[in-house]
N, C-alpha and C positions, 0 to 999 in steps of 0.2 A: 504494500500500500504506500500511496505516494506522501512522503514527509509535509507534518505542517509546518517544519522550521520552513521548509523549502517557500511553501505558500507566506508564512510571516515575511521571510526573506525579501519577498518579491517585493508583498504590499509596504514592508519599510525602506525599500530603493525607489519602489514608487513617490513612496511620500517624501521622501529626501530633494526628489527630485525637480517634484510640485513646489516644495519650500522655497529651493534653490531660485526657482525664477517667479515668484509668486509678486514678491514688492517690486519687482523690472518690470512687470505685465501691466502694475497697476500705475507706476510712475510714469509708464510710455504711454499711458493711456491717457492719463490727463495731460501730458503732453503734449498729445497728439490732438485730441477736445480743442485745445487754448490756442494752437496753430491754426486747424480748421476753423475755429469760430473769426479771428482776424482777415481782414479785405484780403486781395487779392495780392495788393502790391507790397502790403505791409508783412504776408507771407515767404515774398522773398526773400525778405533782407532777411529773416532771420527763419528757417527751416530745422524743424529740431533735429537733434542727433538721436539714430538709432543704431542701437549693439545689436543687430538681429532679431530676428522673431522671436529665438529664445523657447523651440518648444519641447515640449517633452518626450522623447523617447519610451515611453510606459512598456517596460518588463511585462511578458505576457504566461511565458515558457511557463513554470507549474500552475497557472490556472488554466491551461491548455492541457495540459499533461494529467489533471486532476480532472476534467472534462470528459476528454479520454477514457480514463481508466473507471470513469464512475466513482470515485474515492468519495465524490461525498455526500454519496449516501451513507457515508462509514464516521461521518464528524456530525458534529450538533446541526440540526437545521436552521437554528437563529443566526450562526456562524456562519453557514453556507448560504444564508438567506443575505445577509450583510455583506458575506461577499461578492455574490452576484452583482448586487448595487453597487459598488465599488468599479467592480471591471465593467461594468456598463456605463456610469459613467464618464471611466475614464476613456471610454470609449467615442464618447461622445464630446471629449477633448482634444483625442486623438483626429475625430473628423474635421471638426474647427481649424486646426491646424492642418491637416492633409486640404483641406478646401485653399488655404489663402497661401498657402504652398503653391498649389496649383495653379492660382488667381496670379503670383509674385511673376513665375513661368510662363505664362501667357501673355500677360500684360507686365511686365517689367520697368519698374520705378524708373529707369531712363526712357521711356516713352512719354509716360504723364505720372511726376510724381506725387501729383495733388490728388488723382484720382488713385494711384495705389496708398496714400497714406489714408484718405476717406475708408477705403475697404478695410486695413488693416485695424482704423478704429473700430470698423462694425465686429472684427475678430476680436479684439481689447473688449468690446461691451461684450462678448459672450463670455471671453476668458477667466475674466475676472469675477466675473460671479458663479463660473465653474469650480476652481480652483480652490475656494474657504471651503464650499461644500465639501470636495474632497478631503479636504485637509479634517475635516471634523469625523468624514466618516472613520478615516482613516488610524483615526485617535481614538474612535469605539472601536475597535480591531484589535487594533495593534497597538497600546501606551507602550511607553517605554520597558515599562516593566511586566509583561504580555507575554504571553508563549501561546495562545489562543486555547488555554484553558486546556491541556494536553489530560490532565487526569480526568476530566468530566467526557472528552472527545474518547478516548480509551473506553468509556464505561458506556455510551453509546455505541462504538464500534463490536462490544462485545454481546453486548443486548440486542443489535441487528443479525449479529453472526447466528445467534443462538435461536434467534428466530427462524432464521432463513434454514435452520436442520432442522424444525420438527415437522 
């Protein structure tokens, strides 16, 4: 059966990694607002500076693997219920980001870069309000001090087993 350090593992590289760029997302963001809302001309002289999109990578491998293998059916349902939500939404972070990806590739800020900075604030207004969520689910998960409840998942696992022989 596939390890829940492995699944902890994940969702705390995930979260590290949401952190990592969490206050970049939201400082570009109002950056980005206070640029767009100024005239046209007064936009030029001064274009803000951006370090990148900045997106997240989200580790997928043992909730893929645990998928797979049906593993959890073998751990708590509240856990596996919570984890669901987690990789769905981060899922839905992940699209946000593959979209203006995409949008960057097609239309490319040395074309027009008034209209890709507009776009990437509409990615900013989703990000930013994706990102706390995570960050909160992610802390009913996995606290620091968290092993996702291994003795209770054990005693479940062994109460499905026992079922599934008679």
């Amino acid at each position: 059966m596939m390890s829940l350090r492995q699944l902890r593992s994940e969702v705390v590289t995930n979260r590290d990694a949401v952190q990592r760029v969490k206050d970049y997302h939201a400082t570009t963001h109002s950056n980005l607002k206070a640029y767009l809302e100024r005239d046209r001309k007064a936009r030029q002289a001064d274009a803000p500076s951006i370090n990148g999109i900045q997106i997240v990578p989200f580790e997928h491998t043992a909730w893929d693997l645990a998928l797979s293998t049906q593993a959890f059916g073998h751990i708590d349902p509240d856990l596996a219920f919570s984890l669901s939500r987690i990789y769905n939404t981060q899922q839905i972070a992940a699209d946000l980001s593959r979209g203006i990806t995409q949008a960057m590739y097609v239309r490319p800020p040395t074309e027009n870069l008034d209209g890709f900075l507009a776009a990437l604030t509409l990615y900013y207004d989703d990000i930013v309000l994706v990102e706390p969520e995570l960050l909160s689910m992610y802390e009913k998960v996995a606290p620091p001090h968290c092993n996702f409840d291994a003795r209770r998942n054990i005693a479940v696992f062994k109460r499905n087993r026992s079922r599934a022989s008679e």
